[in-house]
C-alpha positions in Angstrom: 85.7 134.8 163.8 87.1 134.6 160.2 90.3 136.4 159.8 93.1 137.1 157.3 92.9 133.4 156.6 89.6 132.9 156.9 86.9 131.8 154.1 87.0 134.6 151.9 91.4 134.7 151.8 90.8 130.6 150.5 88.5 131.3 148.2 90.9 134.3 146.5 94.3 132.0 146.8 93.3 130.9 143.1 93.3 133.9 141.5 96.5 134.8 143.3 98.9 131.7 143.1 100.0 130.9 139.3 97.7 127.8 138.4 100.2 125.2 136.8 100.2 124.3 133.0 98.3 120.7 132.0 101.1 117.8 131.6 101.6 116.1 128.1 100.4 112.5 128.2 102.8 109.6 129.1 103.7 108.1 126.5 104.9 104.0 126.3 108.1 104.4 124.3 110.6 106.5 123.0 109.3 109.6 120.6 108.7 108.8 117.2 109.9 111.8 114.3 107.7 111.8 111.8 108.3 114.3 108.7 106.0 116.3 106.7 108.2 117.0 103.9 106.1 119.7 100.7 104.3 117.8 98.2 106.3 118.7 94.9 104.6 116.7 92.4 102.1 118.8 89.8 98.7 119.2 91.0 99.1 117.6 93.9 97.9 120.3 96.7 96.7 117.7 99.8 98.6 117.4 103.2 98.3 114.2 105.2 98.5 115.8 108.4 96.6 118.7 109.4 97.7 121.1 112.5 95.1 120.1 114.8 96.0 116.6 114.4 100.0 117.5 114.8 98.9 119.0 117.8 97.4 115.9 119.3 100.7 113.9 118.2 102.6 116.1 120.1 100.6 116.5 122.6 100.9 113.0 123.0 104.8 113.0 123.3 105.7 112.5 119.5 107.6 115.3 117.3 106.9 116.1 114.0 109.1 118.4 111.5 106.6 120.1 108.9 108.6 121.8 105.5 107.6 125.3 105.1 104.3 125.8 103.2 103.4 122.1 103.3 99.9 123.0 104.2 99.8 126.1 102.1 97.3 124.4 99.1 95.4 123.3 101.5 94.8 126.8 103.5 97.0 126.0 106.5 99.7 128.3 107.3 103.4 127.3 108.8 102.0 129.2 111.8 99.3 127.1 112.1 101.7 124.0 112.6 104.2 125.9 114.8 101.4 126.8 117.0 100.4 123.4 116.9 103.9 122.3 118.4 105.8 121.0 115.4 109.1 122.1 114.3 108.8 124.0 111.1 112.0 123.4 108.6 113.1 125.3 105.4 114.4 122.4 103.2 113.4 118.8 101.8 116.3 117.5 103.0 115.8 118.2 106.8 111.7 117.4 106.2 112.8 113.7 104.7 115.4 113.1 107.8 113.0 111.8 110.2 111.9 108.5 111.3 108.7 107.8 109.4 107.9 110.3 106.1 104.3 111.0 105.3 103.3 111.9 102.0 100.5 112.4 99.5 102.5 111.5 96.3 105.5 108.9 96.3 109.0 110.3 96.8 110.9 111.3 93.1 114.5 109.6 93.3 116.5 112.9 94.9 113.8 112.4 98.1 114.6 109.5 98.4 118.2 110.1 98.8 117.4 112.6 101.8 115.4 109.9 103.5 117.5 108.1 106.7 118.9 104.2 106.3 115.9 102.4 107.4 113.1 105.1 107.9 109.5 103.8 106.9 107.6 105.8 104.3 104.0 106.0 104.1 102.7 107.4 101.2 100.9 106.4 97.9 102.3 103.8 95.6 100.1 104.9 92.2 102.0 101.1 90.0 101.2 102.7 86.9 103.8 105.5 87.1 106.4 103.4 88.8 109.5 101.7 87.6 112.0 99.1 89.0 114.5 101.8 89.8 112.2 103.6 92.4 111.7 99.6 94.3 115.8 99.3 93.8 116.6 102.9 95.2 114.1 102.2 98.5 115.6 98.9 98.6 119.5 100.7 99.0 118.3 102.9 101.8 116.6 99.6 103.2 113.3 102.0 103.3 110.2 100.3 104.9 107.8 101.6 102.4 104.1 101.2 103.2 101.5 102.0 99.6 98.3 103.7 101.8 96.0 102.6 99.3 96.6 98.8 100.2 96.3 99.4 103.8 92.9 97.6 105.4 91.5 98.5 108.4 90.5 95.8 110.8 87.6 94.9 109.2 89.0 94.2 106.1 88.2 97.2 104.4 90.7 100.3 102.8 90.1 102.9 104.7 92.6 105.1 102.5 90.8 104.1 99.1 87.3 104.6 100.5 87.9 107.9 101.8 89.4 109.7 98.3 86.7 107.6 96.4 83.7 109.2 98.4 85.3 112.5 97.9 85.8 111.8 94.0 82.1 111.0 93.6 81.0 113.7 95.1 83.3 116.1 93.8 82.7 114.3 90.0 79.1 115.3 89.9 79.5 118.7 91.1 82.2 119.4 88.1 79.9 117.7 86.0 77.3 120.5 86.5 79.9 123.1 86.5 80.3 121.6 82.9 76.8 121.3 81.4 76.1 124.8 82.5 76.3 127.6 79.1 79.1 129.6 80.7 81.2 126.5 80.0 80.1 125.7 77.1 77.6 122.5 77.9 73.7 121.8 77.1 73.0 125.0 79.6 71.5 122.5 82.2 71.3 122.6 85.7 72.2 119.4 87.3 68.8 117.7 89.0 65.5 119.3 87.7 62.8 121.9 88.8 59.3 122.0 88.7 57.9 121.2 85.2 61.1 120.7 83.5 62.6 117.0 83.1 65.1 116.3 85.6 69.1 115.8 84.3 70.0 111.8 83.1 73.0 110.6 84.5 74.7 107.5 83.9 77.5 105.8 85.9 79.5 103.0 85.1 80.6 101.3 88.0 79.1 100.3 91.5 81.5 100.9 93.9 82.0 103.5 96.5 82.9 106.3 93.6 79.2 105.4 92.0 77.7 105.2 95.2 79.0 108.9 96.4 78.0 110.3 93.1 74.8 108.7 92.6 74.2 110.2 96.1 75.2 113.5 94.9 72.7 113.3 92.0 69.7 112.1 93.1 70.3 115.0 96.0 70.2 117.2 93.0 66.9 115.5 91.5 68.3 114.1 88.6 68.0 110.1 87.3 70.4 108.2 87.3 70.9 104.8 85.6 74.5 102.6 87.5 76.1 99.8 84.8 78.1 97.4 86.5 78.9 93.5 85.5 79.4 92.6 88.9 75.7 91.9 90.8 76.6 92.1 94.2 77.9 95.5 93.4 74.7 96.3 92.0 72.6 95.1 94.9 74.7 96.3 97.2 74.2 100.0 96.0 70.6 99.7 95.3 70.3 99.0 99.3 72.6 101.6 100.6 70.9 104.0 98.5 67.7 103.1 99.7 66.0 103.5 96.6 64.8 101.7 93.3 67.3 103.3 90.7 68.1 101.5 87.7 70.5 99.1 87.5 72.0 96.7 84.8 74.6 94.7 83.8 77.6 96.1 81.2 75.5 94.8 77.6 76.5 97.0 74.8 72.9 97.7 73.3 71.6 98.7 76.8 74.6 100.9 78.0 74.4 102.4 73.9 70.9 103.6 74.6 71.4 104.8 77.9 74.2 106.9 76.7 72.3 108.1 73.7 69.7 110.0 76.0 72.7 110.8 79.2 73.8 114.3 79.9 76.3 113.3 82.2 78.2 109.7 82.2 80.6 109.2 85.1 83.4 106.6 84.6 83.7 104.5 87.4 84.9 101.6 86.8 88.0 100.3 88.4 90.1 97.7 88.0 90.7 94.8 90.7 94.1 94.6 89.2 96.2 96.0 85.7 94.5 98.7 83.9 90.5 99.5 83.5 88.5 97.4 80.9 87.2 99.6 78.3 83.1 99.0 78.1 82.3 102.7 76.7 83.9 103.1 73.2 84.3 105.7 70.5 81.5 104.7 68.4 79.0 104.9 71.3 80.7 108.3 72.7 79.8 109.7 68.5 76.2 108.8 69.5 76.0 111.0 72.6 74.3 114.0 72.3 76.3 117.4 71.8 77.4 118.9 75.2 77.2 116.4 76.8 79.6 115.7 80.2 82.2 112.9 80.6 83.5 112.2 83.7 86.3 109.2 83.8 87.2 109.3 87.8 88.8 105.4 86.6 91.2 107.5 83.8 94.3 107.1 87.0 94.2 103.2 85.7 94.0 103.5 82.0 89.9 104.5 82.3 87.4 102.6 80.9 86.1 105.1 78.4 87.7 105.1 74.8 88.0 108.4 74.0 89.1 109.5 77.6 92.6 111.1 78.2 94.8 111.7 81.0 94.1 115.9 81.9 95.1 118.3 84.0 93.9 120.9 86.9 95.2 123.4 84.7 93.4 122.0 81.7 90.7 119.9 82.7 88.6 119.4 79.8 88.7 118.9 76.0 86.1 118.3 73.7 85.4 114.9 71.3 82.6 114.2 68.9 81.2 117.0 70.8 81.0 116.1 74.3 82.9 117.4 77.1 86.0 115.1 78.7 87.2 115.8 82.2 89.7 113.8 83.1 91.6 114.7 86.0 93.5 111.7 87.8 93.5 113.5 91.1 90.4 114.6 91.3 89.6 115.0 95.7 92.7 117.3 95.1 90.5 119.6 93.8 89.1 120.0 97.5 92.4 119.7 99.0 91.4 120.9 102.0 88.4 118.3 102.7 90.7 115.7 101.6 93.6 116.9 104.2 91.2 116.6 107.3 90.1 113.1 105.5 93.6 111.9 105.4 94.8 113.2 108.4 91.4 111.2 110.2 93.3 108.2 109.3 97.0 108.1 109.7 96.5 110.5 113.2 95.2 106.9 115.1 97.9 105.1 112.9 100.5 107.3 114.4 99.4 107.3 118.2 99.4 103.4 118.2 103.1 103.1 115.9 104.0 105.0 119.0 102.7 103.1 121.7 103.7 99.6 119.8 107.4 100.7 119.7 107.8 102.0 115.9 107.1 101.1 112.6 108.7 97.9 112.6 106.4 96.8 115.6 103.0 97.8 113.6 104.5 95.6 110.3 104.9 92.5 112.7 102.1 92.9 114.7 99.0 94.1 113.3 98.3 92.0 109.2 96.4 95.3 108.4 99.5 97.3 108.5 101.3 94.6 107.0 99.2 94.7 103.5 100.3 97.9 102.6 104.5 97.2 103.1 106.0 96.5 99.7 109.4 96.7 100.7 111.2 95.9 103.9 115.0 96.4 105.0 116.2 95.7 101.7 113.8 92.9 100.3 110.8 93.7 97.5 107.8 91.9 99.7 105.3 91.9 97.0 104.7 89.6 94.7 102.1 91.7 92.4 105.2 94.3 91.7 108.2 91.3 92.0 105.8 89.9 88.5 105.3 93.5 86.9 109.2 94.4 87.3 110.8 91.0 86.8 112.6 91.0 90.6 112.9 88.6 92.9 110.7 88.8 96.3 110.5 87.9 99.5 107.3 86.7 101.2 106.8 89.2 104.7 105.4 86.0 106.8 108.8 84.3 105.7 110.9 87.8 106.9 107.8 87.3 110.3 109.0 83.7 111.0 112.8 84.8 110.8 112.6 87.3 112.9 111.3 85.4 116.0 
């Protein structure tokens, strides 16, 4: 017979004994600090790590200091990280004091003075706002600082760049229609077309993945669209991945002036490999374009490559020349902050997880030439020849610092 201890007691001793609490993954080495610190530049609203992914960090043995309201822009709470498992702190200075510093925007000098003697920072470079003195102060601290927007991924490609770019062509078409709409001001158009009504023209300058996400968006929409570019590849290569026979031509002044003539929307796209945009769009064609009509220079962060295009704000995104509308906001995918957090976070969280199980940031420089493209300074030394030319200072070649080391 079954007694006290029989079948039915067994089955019960779950429910009674206190069940024990998952372990946290091994880890390989010691815990890496990373630091969150509060984006503090103007407009700037993203976060490069979100809670979920702080959570896995931890989770997998890492800790990570978060500055109060961080996340706030981008709708996630201190709580949110606490509960998460990092350390929530009430000043820069405690945020910067960690091992490796993630951020959107590059540190202003006084950050960098909170930062540690030979921390890495990741974060964004953005050359055209920078000046000797920010290389020289990193260069004191013997910061390794790593520019995301040169980092490749392992095929090659910049993972960083792509990701903002795809949210920037999305987003530009979608402020485009906010534009040509009568409550702003525009042609009272509704981006795409309906039945009996011709459909919106759009034109975009440019081929790349910024052209490709908003010629996406637009022919979505049930617009035409009409992509310039000089370079042909560029323009085969988004005829393909769009699957469909849009027109395409080269940059010739007579073509792009007619195309423009008869555009409701023309979305600047054209970046530069290296320097500032070319200009291919100028005054005397923008005087041409019909009244309330939508510009859209996503390029305007390197110089843009429309003439009458200037440099604009969240706060005031628009102004008005010959008649047409200008929108020219540099940081444009921080207008979905939120999206672009997630996006972010989707590609420094793997980063992270294999710094830790290398050994550090030191270990991911030396070992893995993706990582390596985005260092411009190292321990002391300016590694990049691109900013040793465009500041007049000497550099040092990282496969020199490579060999030494071994």
């Amino acid at each position: 017979m079954i007694g006290k201890t029989g079948f039915t007691e067994i089955a019960e001793e779950p429910l009674v004994y206190t069940q024990e609490s998952m372990d946290r993954l091994k880890r390989k080495g010691p815990p890496i600090l990373i630091g969150i610190p509060k984006e503090t530049a103007d407009q700037e609203k993203r976060v490069v790590l979100t809670p979920e992914a702080v959570k896995l960090l931890v989770n997998n043995g890492q800790r990570v200091i978060v500055e109060t309201n961080a996340g706030k822009l981008s709708k996630f709470s201190d709580k949110d990280y606490s509960d998460a498992g990092a350390r929530v702190v009430y000043t820069s200075e405690e945020a910067f004091d960690a091992e490796v510093v993630l951020k959107v925007e590059p540190p202003s000098a006084e950050e960098i003075g909170y930062m540690r003697q030979g921390s890495c920072l990741i974060s964004a470079l953005q050359l055209g706002k920078q000046k000797a003195e920010f290389i020289q102060q990193l260069n004191a601290k013997k910061i390794t600082a790593v520019a995301f927007e040169n980092l490749e991924d392992k095929v090659g490609g910049m993972p960083v760049v792509r990701a903002m770019s795809e949210i920037a062509g999305s987003t530009a078409m979608l402020v485009a229609a906010e534009y040509l709409n009568s409550v702003n001001d525009g042609k009272g158009l509704i981006l795409g077309g309906i039945t009996g009504v011709p459909p919106t023209q759009v034109v975009i300058i440019g081929a790349g993945t910024v052209a490709e996400y908003a010629a996406r968006t637009a022919l979505g929409l049930g617009a035409n669209i009409k992509i310039f570019d000089n370079q042909i590849y560029k323009l085969r290569r988004i005829k393909q991945v769009l699957g469909q026979q849009v027109f395409t031509s080269t940059i010739d002044n007579y073509v792009l002036g007619q195309a423009l003539k008869e555009s409701d929307v023309v979305i600047g796209a054209l970046r530069a490999e290296k320097g500032r945009s070319k200009i291919v769009v100028f005054e005397e064609m923008v005087s041409q374009m019909m009244e309330g009509s939508v510009i859209i220079d996503v390029s305007i962060d390197q110089g843009g490559c429309i003439e009458t295009a200037e440099m604009t704000s969240h706060n005031e995104p628009v102004f008005k020349k010959h008649g047409v509308i200008h929108y020219c906001v540099p940081n444009i995918a921080s207008r979905v902050s939120r999206t672009a957090s997630y996006s972010l976070s989707n590609i420094f969280t793997p980063i992270l997880l294999q710094m830790a199980d290398i050994g550090g940031p030191e270990e991911m420089v030396f070992n893995y030439k993706w990582f390596m493209k985005g260092v411009y300074t190292y321990r002391g030394s300016l590694t990049s020849a691109h900013l040793g030319r465009k500041f007049q200072m000497t550099h040092k070649e990282l496969q020199l610092l490579l060999a030494a080391r071994y």
